[in-house]
C-alpha positions in Angstrom: -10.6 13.3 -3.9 -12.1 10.5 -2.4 -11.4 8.1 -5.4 -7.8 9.3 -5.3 -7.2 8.7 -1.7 -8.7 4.7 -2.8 -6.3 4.5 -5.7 -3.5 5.6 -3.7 -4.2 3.3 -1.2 -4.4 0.2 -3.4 -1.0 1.2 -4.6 1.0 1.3 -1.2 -0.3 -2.9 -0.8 2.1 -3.7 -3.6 5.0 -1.1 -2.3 4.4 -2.6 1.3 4.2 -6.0 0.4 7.6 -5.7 -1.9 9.7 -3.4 0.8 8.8 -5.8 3.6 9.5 -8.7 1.5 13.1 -7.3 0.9 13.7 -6.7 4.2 12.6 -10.2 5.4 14.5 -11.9 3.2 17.9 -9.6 4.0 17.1 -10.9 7.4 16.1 -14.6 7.7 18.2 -15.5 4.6 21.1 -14.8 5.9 23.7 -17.8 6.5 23.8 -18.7 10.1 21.2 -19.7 12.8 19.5 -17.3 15.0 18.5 -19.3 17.9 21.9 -21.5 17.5 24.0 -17.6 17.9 21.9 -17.1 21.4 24.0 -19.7 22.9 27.5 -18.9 21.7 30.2 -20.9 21.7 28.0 -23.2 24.9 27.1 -26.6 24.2 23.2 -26.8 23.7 20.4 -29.7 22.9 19.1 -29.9 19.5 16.2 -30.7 20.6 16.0 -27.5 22.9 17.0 -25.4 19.9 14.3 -27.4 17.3 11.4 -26.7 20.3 12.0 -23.1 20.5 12.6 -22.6 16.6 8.6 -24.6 16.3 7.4 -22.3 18.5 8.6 -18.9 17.1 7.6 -21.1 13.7 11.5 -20.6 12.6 11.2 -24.3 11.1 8.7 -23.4 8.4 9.5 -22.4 4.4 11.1 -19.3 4.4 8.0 -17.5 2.5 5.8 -19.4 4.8 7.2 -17.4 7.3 6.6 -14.5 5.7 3.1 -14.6 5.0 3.0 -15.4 8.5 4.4 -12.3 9.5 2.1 -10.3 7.4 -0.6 -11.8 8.3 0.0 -10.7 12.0 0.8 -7.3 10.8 -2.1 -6.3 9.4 -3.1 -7.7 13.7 -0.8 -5.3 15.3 2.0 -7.9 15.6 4.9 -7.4 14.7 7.1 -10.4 15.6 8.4 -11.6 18.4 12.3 -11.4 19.9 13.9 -14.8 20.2 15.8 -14.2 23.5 13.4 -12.6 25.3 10.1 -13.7 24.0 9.1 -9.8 24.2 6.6 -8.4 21.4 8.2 -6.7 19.3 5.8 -4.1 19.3 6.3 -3.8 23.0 9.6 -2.3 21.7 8.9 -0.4 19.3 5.9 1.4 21.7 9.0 2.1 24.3 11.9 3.2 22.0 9.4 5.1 19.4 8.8 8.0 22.0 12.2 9.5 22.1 12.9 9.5 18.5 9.6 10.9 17.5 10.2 13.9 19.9 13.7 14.0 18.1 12.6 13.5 14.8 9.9 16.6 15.4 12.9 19.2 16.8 14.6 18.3 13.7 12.0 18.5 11.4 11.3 22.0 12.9 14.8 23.1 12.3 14.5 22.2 8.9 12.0 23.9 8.2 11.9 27.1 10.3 15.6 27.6 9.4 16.0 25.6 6.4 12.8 27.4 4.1 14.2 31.1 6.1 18.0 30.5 5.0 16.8 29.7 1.3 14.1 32.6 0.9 16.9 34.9 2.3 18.9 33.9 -0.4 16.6 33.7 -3.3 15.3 36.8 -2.9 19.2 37.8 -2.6 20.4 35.5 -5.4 24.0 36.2 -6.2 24.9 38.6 -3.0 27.1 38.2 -0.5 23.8 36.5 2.0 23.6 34.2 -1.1 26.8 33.0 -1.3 27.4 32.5 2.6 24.2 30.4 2.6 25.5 28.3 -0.5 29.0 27.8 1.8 27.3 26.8 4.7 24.8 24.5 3.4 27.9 22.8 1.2 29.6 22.4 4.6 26.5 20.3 5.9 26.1 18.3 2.9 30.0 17.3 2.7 30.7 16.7 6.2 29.6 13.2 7.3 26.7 13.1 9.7 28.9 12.0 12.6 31.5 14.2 12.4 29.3 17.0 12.6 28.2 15.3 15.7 31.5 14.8 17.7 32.4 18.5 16.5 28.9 20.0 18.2 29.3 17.7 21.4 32.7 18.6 21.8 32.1 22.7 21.5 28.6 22.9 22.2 28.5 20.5 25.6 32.6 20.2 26.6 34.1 23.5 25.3 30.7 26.3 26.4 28.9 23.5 28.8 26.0 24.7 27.4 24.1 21.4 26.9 25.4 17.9 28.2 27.4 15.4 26.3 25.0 13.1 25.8 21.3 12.8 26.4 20.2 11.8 30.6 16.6 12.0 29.9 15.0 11.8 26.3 11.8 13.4 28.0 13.2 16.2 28.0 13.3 18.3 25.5 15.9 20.8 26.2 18.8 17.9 26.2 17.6 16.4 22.4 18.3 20.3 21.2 21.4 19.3 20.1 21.2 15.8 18.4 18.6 18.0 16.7 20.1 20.0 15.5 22.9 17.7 13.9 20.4 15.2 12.7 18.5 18.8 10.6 21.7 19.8 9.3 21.7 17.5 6.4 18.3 17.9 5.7 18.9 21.8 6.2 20.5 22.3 3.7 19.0 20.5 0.8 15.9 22.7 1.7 17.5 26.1 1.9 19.3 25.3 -1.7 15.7 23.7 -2.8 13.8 26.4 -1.3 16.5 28.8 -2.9 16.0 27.7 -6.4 12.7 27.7 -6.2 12.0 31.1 -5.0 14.8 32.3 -7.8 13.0 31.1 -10.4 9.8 32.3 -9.6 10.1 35.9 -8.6 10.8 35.7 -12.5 7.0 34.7 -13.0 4.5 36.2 -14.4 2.2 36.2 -11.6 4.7 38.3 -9.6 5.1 40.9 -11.9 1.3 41.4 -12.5 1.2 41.2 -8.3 3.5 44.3 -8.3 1.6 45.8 -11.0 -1.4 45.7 -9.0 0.0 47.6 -6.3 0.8 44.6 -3.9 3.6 45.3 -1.5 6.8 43.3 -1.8 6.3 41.3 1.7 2.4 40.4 0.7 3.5 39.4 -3.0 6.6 37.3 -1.6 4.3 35.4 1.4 1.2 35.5 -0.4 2.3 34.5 -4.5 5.9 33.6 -4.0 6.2 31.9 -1.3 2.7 29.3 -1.8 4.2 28.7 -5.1 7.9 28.2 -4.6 7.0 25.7 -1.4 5.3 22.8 -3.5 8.8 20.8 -4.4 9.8 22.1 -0.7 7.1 20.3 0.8 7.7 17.3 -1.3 11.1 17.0 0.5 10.2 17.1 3.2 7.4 15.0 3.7 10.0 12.2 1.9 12.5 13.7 4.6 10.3 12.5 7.7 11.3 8.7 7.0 14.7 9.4 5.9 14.8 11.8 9.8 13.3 8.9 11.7 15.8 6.3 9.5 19.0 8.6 9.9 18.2 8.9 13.8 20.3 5.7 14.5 23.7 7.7 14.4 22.9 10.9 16.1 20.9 8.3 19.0 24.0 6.3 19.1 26.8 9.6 19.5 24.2 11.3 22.2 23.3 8.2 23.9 19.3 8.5 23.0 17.4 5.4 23.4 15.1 5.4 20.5 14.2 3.7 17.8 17.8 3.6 15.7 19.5 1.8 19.3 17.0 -0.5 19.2 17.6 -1.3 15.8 21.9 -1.2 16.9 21.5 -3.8 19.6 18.6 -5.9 17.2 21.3 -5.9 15.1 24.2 -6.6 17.2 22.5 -9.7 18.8 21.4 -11.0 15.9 17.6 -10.4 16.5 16.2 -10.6 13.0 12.8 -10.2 13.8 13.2 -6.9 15.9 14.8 -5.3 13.0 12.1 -6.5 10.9 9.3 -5.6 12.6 10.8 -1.9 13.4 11.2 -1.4 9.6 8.0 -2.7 8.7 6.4 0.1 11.3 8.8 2.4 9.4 7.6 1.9 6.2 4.3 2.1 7.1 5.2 5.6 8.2 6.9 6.6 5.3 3.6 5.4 3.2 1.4 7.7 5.2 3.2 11.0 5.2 3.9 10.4 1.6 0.1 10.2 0.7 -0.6 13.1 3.3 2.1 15.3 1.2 0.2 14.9 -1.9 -2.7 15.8 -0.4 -0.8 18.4 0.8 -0.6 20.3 -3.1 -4.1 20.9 -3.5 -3.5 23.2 -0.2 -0.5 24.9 -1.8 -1.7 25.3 -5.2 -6.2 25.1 -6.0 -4.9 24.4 -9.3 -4.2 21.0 -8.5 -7.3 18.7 -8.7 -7.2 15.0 -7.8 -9.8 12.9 -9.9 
């Protein structure tokens, strides 16, 4: 195990170094100047605009200014904004709050409702449950995101004034409820139709024949046999699923008004801030690195079969 963990680790440098790369380059190779776009259409001194690009060491090689970068990575910095001056990690430490408490409602959904919905209709597979699930979970994965967003502020928060429009305080966590729930229904229903399949195919195995034959009631066998089995790809989803949450947040936080990390990354955007977009995807990637090895350490849970030299 411990080799494995090792190995795996040497393998996210390259993955880091090439996703970062990519995104750095999308960024600061863009045509146009940064510093130059603060000012508008206002009359400025070069010299001004040549001081503040040495300090923010904007006048460097292009890959110069990546290995820069890295380099303060791997020290906890993350850039810094070129209006402001502010650390970019300052931001990310005051936007990251709200969309992890989103991201965790929706994961939640997902998979309390998600895994129920598809169990339901595997063990069900070809009923009437069955194909109601199958409807419902199309519905999610046709509609686009935002539209599935206007339609549940509108009934949910104008029509019942159940909930509010938008979101007054993301510490709360009655009020992110409902971006929650929009931001999980995507995600929803790829697990209910993965979960599904999974549990068709395996109340077919062998295993779950011989656990009847033994005497095993049908609710041990299914959470016992069944359900440990059927959940491996599950859990493979959604441990992927945590960064592609976190990543889709910046729609549902921009219909419901949440200030989390996808605004920041709107307005980073909108003002031209190349290196707050940067730094806020390099934080993400590092995420996504460390649920993904956590998930495949994760199997050996699920199934003892699996063994990790």
């Amino acid at each position: 195990m411990g080799r494995y963990v090792v190995r795996r680790l040497l393998q996210m440098i390259p993955v880091f170094i090439g996703a970062t790369l990519l995104v750095f380059l999308m960024m600061y190779a863009l045509p146009g100047d940064p510093v130059r776009a603060l000012y508008g259409e206002r009359s400025v001194d070069e010299a001004q605009i040549a001081a503040i690009k040495a300090e923010l060491g904007l006048d460097l090689p292009l890959m110069q200014q990546y290995w820069n970068y890295l380099l303060g990575v791997f020290q906890g910095d993350f850039g810094t904004q070129i209006a402001s001056r502010r650390p970019v990690m300052d931001v990310i430490t005051q936007a990251l709050p709200a969309t992890i408490r989103l991201t965790v409602l929706a994961f939640l959904i997902t998979v309390v409702l998600g895994v129920g919905m598809g169990l339901v209709a595997g063990l069900r597979r070809g009923g009437k449950t069955d194909r109601a699930i199958l409807f419902v979970t199309l519905i999610f994965i046709s509609v686009p995101v935002f539209v599935i967003g206007y339609a549940y502020q509108n009934f949910f928060a104008n029509t019942l004034g159940w909930t509010t429009p938008t979101v007054r305080d993301p510490e709360a966590w009655t009020q992110l409820i409902l971006p929650a729930m929009v931001l999980a229904s995507l995600s929803l229903a790829y697990v209910a139709r993965l979960t599904r399949t999974s549990i068709a195919e395996n109340a077919r195995a062998d295993y779950m024949r011989t656990a009847k034959a033994k005497g095993l009631s049908r609710p041990r066998a299914v959470t016992v046999h069944l359900m440990r089995n059927s959940l491996i790809p599950v859990v493979t989803f959604l441990g992927v699923d945590i960064g592609n949450l976190m990543a889709g947040a910046i729609v549902t936080e921009g219909i419901f008004n949440v200030q989390g990390i996808g605004s920041a990354v709107y307005r980073a955007l909108s003002f031209r801030e190349g290196a707050t977009v940067v730094g806020i995807v390099t934080f993400m990637i590092v995420i996504y690195l460390v649920v993904t090895l956590l998930v495949d350490l994760l199997y050996a849970v699920l199934d003892p079969r699996i063994r990790y030299a």
